[in-house]
N, C-alpha and C positions, 0 to 999 in steps of 0.2 A: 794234629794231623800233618800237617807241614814238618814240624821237626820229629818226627816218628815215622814219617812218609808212611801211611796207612791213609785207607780209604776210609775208614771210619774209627771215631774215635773211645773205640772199646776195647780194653787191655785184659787176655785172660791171665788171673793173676797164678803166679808162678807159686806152685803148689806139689812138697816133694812128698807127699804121700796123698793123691788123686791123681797129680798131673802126669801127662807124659807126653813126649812129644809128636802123638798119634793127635792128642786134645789139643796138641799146640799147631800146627800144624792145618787143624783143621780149622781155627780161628784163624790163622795166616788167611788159606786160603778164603774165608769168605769176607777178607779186606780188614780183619781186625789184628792187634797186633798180641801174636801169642808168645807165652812165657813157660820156658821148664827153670825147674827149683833145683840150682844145685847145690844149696846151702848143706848140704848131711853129704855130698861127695869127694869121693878123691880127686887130685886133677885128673887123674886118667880118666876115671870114669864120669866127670864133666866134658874132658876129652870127647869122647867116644859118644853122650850126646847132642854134644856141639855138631860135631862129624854130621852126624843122621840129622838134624836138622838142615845143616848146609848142603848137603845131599838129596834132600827133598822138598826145597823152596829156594828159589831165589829172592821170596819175600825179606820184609823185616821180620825181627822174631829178635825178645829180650832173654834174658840169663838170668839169674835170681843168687845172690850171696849172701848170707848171716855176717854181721860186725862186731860180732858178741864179743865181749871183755871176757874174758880167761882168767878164771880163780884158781886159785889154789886150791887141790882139793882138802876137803873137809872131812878126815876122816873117824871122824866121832859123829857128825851129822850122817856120814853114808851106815855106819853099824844102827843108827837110829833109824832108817828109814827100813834096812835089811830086816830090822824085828820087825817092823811095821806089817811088811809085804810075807815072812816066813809061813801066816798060816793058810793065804792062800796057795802057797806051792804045795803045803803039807795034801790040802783036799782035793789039789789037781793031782798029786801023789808025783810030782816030778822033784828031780834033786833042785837044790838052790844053790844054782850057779851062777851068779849075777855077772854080766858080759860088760868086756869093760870097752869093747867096739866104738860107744857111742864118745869116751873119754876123748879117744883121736877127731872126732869133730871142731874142728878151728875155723878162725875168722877168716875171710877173705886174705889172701895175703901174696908172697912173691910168685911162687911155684901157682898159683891159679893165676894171677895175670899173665904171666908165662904160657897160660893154656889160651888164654885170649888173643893174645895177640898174634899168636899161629895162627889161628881162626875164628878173628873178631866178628860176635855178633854185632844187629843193626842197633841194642838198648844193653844196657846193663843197669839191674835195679840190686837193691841192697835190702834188708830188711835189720834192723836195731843201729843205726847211722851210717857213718859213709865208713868207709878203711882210713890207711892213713893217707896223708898230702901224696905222700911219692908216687903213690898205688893210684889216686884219680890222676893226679897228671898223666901220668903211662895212660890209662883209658882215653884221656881227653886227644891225646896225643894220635891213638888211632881212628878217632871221629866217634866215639863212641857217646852218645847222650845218657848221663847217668842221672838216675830216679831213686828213689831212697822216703820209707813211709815216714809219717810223722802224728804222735798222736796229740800233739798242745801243739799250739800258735809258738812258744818256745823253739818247740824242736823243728818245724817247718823256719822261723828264722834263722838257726841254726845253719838247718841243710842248705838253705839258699847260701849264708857266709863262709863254706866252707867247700864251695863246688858243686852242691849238684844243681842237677839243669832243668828238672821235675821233684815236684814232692807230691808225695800219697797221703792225703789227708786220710789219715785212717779210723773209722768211728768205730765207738766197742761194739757196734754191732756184727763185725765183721768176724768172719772166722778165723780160727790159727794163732799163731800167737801175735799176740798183741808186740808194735814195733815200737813201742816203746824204750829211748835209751839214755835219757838223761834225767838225774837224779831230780825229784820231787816232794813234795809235802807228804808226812805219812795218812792224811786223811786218804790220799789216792788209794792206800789200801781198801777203806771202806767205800768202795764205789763209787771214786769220782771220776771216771771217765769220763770224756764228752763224745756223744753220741757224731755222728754223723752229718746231719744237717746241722748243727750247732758250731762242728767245727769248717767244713767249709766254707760258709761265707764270713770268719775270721781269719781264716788262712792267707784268701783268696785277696783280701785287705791286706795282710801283713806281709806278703811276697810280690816280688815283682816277676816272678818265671811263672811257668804253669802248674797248675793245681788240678791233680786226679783224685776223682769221689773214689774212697771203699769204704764199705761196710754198710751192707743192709738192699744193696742192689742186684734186683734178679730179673727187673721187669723195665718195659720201655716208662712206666709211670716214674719210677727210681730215678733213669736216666735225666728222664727230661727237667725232674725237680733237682738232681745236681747242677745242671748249666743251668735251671733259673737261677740259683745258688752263689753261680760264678765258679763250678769246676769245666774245665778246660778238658774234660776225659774221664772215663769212669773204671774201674778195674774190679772186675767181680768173676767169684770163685768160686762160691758155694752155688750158685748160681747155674754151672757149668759141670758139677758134680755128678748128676744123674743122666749125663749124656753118654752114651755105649762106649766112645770114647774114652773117657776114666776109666783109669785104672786100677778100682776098689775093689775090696772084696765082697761078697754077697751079705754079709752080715753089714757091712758099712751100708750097700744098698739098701738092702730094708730099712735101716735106722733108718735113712733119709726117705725114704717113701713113708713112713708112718709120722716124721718129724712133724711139730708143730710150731707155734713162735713161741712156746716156750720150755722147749724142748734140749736150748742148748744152755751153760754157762761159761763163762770164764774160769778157768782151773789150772791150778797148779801142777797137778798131782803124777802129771804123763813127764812132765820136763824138769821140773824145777822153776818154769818161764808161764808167767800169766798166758794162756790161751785158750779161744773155744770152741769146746765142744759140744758134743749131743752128750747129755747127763747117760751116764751109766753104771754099773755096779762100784767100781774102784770110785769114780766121781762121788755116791752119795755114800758109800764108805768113811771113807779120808780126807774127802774136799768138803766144797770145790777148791777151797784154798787152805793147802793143808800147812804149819807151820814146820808138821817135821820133815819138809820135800829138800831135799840135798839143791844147791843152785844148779841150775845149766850147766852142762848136761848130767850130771851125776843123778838126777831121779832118775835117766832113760835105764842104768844099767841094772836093778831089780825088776822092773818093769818089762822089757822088752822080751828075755826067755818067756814069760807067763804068759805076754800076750801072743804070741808066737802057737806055743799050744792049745790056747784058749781058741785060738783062731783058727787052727787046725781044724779043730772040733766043730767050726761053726760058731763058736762061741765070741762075743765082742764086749765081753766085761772087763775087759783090762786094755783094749785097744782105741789110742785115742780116734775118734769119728769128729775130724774139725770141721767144722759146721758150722755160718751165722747164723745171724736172729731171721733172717730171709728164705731158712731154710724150708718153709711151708714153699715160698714161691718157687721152686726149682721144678723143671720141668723135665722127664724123660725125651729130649730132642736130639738126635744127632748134631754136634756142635757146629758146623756149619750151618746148617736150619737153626739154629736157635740161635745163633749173629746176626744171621739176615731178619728174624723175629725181630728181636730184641731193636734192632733199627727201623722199621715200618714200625713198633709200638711206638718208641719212642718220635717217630716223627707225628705221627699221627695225637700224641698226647701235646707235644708243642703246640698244634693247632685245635687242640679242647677237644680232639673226634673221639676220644674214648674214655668211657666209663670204667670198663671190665678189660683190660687186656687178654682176656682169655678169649674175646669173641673176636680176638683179631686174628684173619688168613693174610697167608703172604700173599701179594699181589699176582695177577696169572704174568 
């Protein structure tokens, strides 16, 4: 709270296909510290919602950027995947034009810190490790506290030895892609993530900065077992989802109003990049983890026209819906009302007062 100057220590997490800065904004206002995702944008159009945020808060309020390593493409893996996806265009009867839009997607780099420093927000987080040295110095440089997830005890010592000033212990429970960025044993293929509560009070041991809880948190019962934990802050997004605020589409909506806990997995098949979602047509298809997905980004460009139409239509078989395993607990609240929630639950679960978070009203 101190080094994030927020009134309470709940981070909406920055999210470029729900968030916006209507959802962010209103987490500002109700003392919590909100985030828009500009990992998928150009500077200008990071620009331009920097602007609107700075324009409608004098609060804090973070930024969000991808770190992602940059391959070569693979153009024998992209015709493989192109056959993959051809018979679904054939039966939506649209041509197969695969968009190569998502290709231009890059790491954090000069021309976006050049967008920052014109109009530095109050946090800047990262998602798959930090940029390079010269790029956090420049942040450090404008007061900027940088955050950056981590899914092993590895990668949170990492963050810490390499500049940033928060880490996101991030558990698979959480939705989206998984921030995973440093190479690993290949069992991790076969489901060795560590959950949530397992990785927190490891982290929280292995770093001397502070430690924010994701994944699996939507309720003040979540909150309060992260700080028994030893997290220092919590940052939930699916959580935040079904608040009027988001900006989903109605087919996303419903997913998550029918969602269960076991309704979402981890997949490859929207990106190229492990993340999760609400299981859907292309999911029990192809995945969840398909071997012939192109790496980052090269799956989005088959993907993307289909979902597009599909979605038109109403249609959310081919649109990823990221969603954690918390996704049952998500509540229809305007996001304001649901911060102030979410902290009377959580204070009230610190002193044992609740069984059921759901019989808790906000105070008069």
């Amino acid at each position: 709270m101190d080094l994030l100057k927020v009134e309470h220590p709940i981070i909406l997490s920055p999210m470029p296909l729900g968030g916006s800065p209507s959802l962010a904004l209103a987490v500002c206002a109700a003392g919590g510290l909100g985030s828009i995702g500009c990992a998928l944008s150009t500077p200008d159009a990071a620009a331009r919602e920097i602007a609107t945020m700075h324009a409608s808060t004098d609060g804090p309020f973070a930024v969000n950027f991808f770190c992602h390593a940059q391959v070569a493409a693979d153009l024998a893996a992209e015709r493989v995947w192109n056959d993959a996806m051809r018979p679904y265009y054939r039966a939506w009867d649209i041509p197969f034009e695969p968009s190569k839009d998502w290709l231009t997607i890059t790491p954090f780099d000069d021309a976006m810190c050049d967008v920052l420093e014109r109009a530095p927000p109050a946090v800047v987080s990262f998602h798959f490790g930090l940029p390079a040295r010269h790029l956090v110095h420049r942040l450090k440089a404008l007061g900027c506290p940088v955050m950056s997830s981590a899914t092993t005890v590895e990668e949170a010592r990492w963050l810490e030895a390499n500049g940033a000033d928060i880490v996101i212990a991030q558990g698979v429970e959480a939705g989206g892609h998984r921030g995973t960025f440093l190479p690993r044993d290949p069992i991790w293929s076969a489901g060795g993530d560590i959950g949530t509560f397992a990785l927190v009070p490891q982290v929280a041991d292995a770093v001397s900065i502070p430690v924010v809880a994701a994944g699996g948190i939507a309720d003040g019962r979540g909150i309060a077992a992260a700080f028994a934990l030893g997290a220092d802050g919590v940052q939930i997004g699916t959580g935040y989802l079904r608040c009027p605020e988001a900006e989903i589409s109605s087919s996303y909506r419903r997913a998550l109003e029918v969602a269960e806990s076991g309704s979402t997995v981890v997949t490859n098949v929207f990106t190229g990049r492990a993340a999760r979602s609400i299981v859907n047509r292309v999911v029990r298809d192809l995945g969840p983890i398909s071997s012939l997905a192109p790496a980052f980004p090269s799956a989005m460009t088959a993907m993307r026209q289909l979902a597009f139409e599909a979605a038109r239509q109403g249609d959310g078989d081919f649109t990823p819906f990221w969603a954690g395993e918390a996704v049952a607990l998500a509540r229809p609240l305007p996001a304001g009302e649901l911060t102030a929630l979410l902290v009377t639950e959580a204070m009230r679960a610190f002193l044992g007062e609740v069984a059921n978070p759901t019989n808790v009203r906000l105070p008069d």
